[in-house]
BADOTOR-193993 format. One record per residue (C-alpha): residue in three letters; x, y, z. Coordinates in steps of 0.001 Angstrom, whole numbers, plus 500000, padded with zeros to 6 digits. Each point is the difference from the previous one (the first is absolute). Layout:
N
AlaXYZ;...
END
This chain:
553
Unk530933487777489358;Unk501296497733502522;Unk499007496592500662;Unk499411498378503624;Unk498327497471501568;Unk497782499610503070;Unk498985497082501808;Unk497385499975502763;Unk496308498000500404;Unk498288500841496691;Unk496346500092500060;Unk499269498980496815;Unk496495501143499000;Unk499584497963496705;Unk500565496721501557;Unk498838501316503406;Unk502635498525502165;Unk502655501408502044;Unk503413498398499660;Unk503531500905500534;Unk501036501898496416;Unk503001501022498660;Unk498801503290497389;Unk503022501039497366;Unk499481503530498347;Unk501987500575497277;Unk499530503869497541;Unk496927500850502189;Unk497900497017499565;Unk499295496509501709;Unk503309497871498763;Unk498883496614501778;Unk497739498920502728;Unk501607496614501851;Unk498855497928502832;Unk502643499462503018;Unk500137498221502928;Unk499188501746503716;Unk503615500269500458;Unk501278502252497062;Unk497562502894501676;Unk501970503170499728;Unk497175502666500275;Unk497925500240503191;Unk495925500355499020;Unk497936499268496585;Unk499952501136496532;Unk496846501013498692;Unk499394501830497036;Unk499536503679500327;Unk496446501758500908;Unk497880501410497679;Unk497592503089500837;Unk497463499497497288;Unk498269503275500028;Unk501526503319501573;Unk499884503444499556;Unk503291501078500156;Unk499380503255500631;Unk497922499351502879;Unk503244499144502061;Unk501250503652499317;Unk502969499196498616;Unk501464499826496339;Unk500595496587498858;Unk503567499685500424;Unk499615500559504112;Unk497055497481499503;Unk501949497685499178;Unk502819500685502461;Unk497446499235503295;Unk498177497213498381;Unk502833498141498797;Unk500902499536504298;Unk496691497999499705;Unk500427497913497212;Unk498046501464497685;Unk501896499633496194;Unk497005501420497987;Unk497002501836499789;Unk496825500228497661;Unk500087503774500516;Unk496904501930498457;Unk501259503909498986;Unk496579501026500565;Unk500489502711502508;Unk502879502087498151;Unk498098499701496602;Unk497122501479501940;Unk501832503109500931;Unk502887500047496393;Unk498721497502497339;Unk502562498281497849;Unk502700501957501982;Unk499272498885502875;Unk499938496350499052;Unk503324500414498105;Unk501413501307503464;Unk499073497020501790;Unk501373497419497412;Unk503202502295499465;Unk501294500595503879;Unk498705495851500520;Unk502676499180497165;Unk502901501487502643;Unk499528497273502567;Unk500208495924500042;Unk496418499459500823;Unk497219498813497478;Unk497310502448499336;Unk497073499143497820;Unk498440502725498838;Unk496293500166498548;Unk498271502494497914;Unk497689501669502046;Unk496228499484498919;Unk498244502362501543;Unk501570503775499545;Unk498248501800501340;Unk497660497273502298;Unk496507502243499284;Unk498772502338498281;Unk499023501519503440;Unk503702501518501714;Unk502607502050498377;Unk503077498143498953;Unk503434501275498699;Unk499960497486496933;Unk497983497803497806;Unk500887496837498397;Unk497810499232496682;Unk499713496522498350;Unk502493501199497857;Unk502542500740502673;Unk499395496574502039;Unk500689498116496680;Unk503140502214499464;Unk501036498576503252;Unk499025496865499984;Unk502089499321496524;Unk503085500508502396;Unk501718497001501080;Unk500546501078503612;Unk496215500786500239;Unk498699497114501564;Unk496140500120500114;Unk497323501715499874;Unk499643501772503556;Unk496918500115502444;Unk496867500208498312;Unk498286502149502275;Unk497029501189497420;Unk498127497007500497;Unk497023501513499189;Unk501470501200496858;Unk501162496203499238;Unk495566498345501072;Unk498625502728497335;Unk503293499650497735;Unk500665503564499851;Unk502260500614496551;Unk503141501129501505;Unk500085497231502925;Unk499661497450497220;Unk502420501327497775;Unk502673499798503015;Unk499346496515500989;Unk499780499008496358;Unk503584501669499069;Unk501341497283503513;Unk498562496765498390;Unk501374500943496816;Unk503118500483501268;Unk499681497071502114;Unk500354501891503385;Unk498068499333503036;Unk497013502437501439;Unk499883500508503370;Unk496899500636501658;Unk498485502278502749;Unk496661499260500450;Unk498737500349504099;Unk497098498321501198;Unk498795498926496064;Unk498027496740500650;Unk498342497211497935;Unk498980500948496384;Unk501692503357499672;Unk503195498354501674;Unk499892497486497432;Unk499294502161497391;Unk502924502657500801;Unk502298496526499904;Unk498941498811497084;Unk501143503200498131;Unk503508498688500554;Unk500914501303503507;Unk502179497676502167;Unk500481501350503536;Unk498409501855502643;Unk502035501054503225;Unk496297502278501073;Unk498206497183501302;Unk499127500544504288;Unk498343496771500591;Unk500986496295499564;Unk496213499770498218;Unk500643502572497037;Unk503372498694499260;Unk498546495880499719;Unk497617501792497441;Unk502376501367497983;Unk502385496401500167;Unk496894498235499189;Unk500442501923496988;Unk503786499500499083;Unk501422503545501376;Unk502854500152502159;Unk499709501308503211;Unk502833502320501836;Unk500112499459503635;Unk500556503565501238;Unk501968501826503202;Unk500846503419499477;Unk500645503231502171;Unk496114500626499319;Unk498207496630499058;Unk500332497415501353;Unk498018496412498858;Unk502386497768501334;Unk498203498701502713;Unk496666499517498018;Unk502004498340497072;Unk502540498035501163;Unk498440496957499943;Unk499476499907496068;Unk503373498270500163;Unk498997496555501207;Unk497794499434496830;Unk500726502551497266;Unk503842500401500657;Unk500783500500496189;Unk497626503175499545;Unk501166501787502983;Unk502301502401500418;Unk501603502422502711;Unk500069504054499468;Unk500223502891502233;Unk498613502687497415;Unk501166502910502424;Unk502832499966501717;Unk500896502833502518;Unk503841500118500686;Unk499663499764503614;Unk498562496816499136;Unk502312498632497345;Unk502813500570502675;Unk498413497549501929;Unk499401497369497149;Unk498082499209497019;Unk498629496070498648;Unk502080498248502308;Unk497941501387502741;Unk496959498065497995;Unk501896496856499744;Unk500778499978503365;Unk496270500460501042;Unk498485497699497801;Unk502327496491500866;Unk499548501883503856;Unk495699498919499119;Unk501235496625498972;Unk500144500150496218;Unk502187498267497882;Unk503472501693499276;Unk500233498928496314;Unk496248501225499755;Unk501000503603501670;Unk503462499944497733;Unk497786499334496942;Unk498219503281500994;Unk503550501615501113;Unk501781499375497024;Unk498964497618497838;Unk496234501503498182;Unk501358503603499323;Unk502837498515497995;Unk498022497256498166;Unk496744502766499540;Unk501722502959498674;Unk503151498246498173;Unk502287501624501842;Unk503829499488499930;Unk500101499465503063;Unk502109496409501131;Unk497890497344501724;Unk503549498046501208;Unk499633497241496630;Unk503352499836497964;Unk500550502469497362;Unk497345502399502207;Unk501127503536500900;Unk502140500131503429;Unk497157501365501850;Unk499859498770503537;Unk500331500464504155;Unk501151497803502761;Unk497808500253502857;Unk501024499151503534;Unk496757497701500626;Unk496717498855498653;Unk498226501507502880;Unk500807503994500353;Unk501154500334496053;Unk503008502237501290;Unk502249500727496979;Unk503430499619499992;Unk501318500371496441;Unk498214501013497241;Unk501529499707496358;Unk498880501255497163;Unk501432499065496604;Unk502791498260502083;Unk500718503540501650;Unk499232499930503669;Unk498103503198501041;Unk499080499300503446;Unk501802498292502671;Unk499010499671504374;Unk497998503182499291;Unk501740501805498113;Unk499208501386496639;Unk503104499805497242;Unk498757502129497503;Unk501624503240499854;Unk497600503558499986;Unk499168501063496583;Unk499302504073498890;Unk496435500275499022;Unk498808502965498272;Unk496729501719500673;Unk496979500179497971;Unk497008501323500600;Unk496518501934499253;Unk498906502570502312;Unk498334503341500114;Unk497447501736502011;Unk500037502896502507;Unk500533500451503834;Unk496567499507501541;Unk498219502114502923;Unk497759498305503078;Unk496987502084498318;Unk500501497475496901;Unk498924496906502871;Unk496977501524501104;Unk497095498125499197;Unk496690502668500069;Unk496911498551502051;Unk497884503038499119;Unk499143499122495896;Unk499445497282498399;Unk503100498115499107;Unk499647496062498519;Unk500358497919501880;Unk500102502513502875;Unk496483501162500304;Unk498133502580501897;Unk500053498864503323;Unk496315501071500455;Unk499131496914497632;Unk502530497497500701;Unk501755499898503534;Unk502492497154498469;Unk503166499747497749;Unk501554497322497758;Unk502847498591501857;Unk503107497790498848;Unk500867497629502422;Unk503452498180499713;Unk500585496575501018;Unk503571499231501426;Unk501903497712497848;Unk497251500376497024;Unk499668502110497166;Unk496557499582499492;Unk497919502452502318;Unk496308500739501522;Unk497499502054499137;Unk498458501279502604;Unk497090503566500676;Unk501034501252503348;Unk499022502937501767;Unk502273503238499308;Unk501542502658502071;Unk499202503580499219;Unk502008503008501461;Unk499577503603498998;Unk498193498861496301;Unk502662497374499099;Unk500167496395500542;Unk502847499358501734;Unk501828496646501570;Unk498751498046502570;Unk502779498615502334;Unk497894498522502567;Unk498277497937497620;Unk503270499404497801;Unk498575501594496766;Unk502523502460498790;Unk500077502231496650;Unk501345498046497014;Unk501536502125497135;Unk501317499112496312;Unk502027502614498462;Unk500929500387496338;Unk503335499886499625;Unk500129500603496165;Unk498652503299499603;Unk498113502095502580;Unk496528499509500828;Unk497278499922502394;Unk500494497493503093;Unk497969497213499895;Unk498884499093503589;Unk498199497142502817;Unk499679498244503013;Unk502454496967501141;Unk499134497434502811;Unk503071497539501331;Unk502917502557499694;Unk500068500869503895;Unk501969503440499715;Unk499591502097503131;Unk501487503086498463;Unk501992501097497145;Unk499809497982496578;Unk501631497596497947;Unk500592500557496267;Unk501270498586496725;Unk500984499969496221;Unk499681496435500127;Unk496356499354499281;Unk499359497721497815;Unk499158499499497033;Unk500433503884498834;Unk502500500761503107;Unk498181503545500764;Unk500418501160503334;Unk498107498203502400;Unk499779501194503866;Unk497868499537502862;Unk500104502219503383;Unk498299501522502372;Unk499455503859499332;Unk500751501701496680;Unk502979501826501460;Unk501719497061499963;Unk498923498268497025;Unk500939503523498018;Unk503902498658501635;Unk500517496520499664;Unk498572500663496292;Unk502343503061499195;Unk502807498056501304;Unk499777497656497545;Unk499545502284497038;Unk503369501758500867;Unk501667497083500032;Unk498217498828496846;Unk498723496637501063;Unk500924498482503797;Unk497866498959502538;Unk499448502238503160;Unk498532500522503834;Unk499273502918502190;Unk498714500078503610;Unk500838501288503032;Unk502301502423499122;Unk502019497728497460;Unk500081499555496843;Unk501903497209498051;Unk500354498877496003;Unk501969497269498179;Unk500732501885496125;Unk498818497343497373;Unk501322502419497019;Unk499922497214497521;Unk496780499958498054;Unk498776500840504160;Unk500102496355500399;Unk502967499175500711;Unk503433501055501690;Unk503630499788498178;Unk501697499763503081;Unk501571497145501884;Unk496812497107500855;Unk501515499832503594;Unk499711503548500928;Unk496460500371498302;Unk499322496647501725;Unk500963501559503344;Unk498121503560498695;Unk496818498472499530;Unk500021498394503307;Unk500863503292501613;Unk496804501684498710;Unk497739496923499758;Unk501127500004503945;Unk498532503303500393;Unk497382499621497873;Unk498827497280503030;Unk500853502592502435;Unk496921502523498721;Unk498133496984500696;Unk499217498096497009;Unk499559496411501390;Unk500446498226496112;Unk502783497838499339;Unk501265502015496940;Unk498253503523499789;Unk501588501221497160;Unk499689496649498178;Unk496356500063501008;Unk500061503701498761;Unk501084499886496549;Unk497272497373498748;Unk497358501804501170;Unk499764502091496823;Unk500288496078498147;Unk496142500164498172;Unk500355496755498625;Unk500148498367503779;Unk495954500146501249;Unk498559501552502218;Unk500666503447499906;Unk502948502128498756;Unk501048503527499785;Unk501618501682497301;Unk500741503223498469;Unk496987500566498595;Unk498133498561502439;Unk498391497492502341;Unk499503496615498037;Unk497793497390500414;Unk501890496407498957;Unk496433498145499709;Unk498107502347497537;Unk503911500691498499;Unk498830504042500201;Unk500515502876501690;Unk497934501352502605;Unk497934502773499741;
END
């Protein structure tokens, strides 16, 4: 490996001062760090160490790791804490082995954790389980990180068996637990932290996550495609800067074309906080929390690093990684990799009948209409994955309950993608669809089909598109119809990021055009089958209620 030497304005985050540096990388790592004068400049900008996304789905950006890497490396980002949890939903061990394996072909550092809650409840119909026995399998692996998201936090405040047995195998081993625990509060937040669980990227208000600091858990500042708690959290940083952290969870590729944590950075010094307090978040915490080899620009540290052009807009001009450079003025430098395809699928064309919804029996929680003249009613929240609860008045027509478009409540449908069986089926407020219907195998945490339109015609479409194409996400209306093919494990596409990137913004586009008015519909879509986010959920089996932690009717 080559050995170079850059000099440029060094921001320095362990002695947090900025000074003109002269950096030496010698075999892939940090040779010397030296202090020169104003005049020996060279490089135009600062060097920072790279950015850290300390909790991400990578599946959620719809790509296989190795294009991952290839549009977030334009943005600085070196490494990710990457939880697995969506594949292993869908193909187990196989599907975690995928991820690690096609991660391996690229210079980018994935961190991989063993997924902790496979399948999420007891309540959906997942492709895979992961035992005790299988986490600890895992977690014995030296390039499994942690434990991932404990979503089961119900499981971990009445120490169900199996929860304990997973987070017990982590301390043993001496690897982290991250948490997922949204909107737990005083005792019971104290209680699921004291069990050994160190993060939470769930919490919505600036209130829940000082409760959980108060008692020692890190918090993850999050801004994804979906959720966004950036504005309500950002703030943490002038007091608690060494237990916060940045993540983005889900990322859409539309919006990992357009950048990643050093959009974050930029926002946070923009509301007057400290840079070395927003860099400790960045770049520093991730590395220090999970152990990670990733370089922190000390001598003897892993060449892992990015010249920006300023401290103000965070606009990347070279990133290195392990001394390589992999992105320069925009450009990414690491070459396309072939990904293979794996995947777990198998079910049957559907018809509209399938959709209809009867308003003649008596069909929990769709009753008689003659004794109840309401409906239970998911409302989505843009930006949130929590949702509403809400009773609202339905719409009959010819002995079915149909959608409502002047009132924006539209049919909601979760199909089992695993085997064939009856459609399980609501009511939606917030989606805005004028005609036609949205649908997708992305749904977390099961990733069944999940759609939402406006008559069953074109639910029956949008859903049948998907299933020949084995996993995608699709759109019909007004005489169109449109689907991006997400053939591996129907998460993701093995194609170039780019092109899905460009794709996804095609059909998001006209996904705006049948009149949904959210910022993401599709993102919004596939967490509304996501029972362990309150209020109320959909899946397969049925509507759920996230308060009681039961199905309905």
């Amino acid at each position: 490996m080559s050995s170079f030497s850059i000099t440029a304005n060094l921001a320095d985050v362990h002695q947090e001062k900025i000074y003109p540096a002269k950096i030496t990388v010698e075999n892939g790592r940090i040779a010397s760090i030296e202090e020169v004068a104003d005049s020996g400049l060279q490089t135009p900008g600062y060097i920072l160490p790279g950015f850290i996304d300390s909790h991400v789905h990578i599946e959620s950006s719809m790509l296989v790791p190795s294009e991952f890497a290839r549009l977030a490396v334009v943005h600085g980002t070196v490494g990710t804490i990457s939880d697995p949890h969506e594949i292993a939903n869908v193909c187990g061990m196989q599907g975690v082995e995928f991820m690690i394996e096609n991660g391996r072909t690229v210079p980018f550092k994935f961190n991989f954790g063993a997924p902790s809650c496979v399948p999420a409840t007891v309540f959906e119909t997942a492709g895979a389980s992961l035992d005790s026995t299988d986490v600890e399998k895992l977690l014995q692996r030296d390039d499994i990180r942690y434990l991932s998201e404990m979503m089961n936090f119900p499981g971990v405040l009445f120490k169900d068996e199996e929860v304990m047995k997973k987070i017990a195998s982590a301390h043993r081993l001496g690897k982290p637990v991250d948490g997922h625990a949204p909107g737990l509060r005083g005792n019971e937040a104290k209680q699921y932290i004291d069990a050994g669980i160190s993060t939470d990227h769930e919490c919505f208000t600036a209130e829940e996550a000082m409760d959980k600091l108060r008692y020692g858990m890190k918090i993850l500042i999050r801004e994804g495609s979906a959720a966004r708690n950036f504005e309500a959290l950002v703030n943490l940083l002038h007091d608690h800067a060494d237990q916060i952290m940045f993540c983005s969870d889900d990322k859409h590729p539309d919006s990992l074309v357009l950048g990643h944590i050093n959009q974050l950075c930029e926002r946070a010094l923009a509301k007057g906080i400290d840079l070395f307090k927003i860099l400790k978040a960045a770049c520093v915490n991730p590395v220090l929390h999970y152990k990670l080899d990733c370089g922190l620009l000390r001598v003897g540290d892993p060449a892992d690093f990015i010249v920006v052009k300023d401290l103000e807009k965070f606009n990347v001009l070279k990133t290195y990684i392990n001394g390589e450079l992999v992105a320069e003025n925009g450009k990414s430098l690491i070459k396309k990799q072939k990904a293979g395809i794996v995947n777990n699928f198998s079910c049957d064309k559907l018809k509209p009948d399938d959709f209809a919804i009867s308003a003649t029996g008596n069909t929990p929680p769709f009753t008689n209409p003659h004794s109840a003249s309401t409906i239970p009613v998911i409302e989505a929240l843009d930006g949130q994955l929590i949702t509403n609860k809400l009773e609202e008045k339905g719409k009959i027509e010819n002995g079915r309950w149909v959608s409502d478009t002047e009132r924006d409540i539209l049919k909601i449908v979760v199909v089992n993608r695993y085997s064939n069986a009856p459609v399980a089926k609501s009511f939606i407020k917030n989606i805005g669809l004028k005609t036609g219907a949205l649908a997708s195998s992305v749904a977390h945490d099961s990733h069944n089909i999940v759609a939402v339109g406006v008559d069953d015609e074109s639910l029956c479409r949008a859903v049948n598109l998907i299933i020949e194409q084995k996993g995608g996400v699709s759109a019909v209306g007004n005489g169109k119809e449109m689907v991006l093919p997400l053939p591996v494990a129907g998460l993701m596409s093995n194609e170039d990021g780019y092109e899905v990137a460009n794709a996804y913004t095609a059909i998001d586009r006209f996904s705006k055009e049948l009149g949904s008015s959210l910022g993401s519909p599709f993102m919004t879509l596939s967490f509304m089958a996501l029972l362990v986010i309150p209020h109320l959920k959909l899946s397969d089996k049925g509507l759920f209620d996230g308060d009681k932690f039961a199905l309905i009717g």
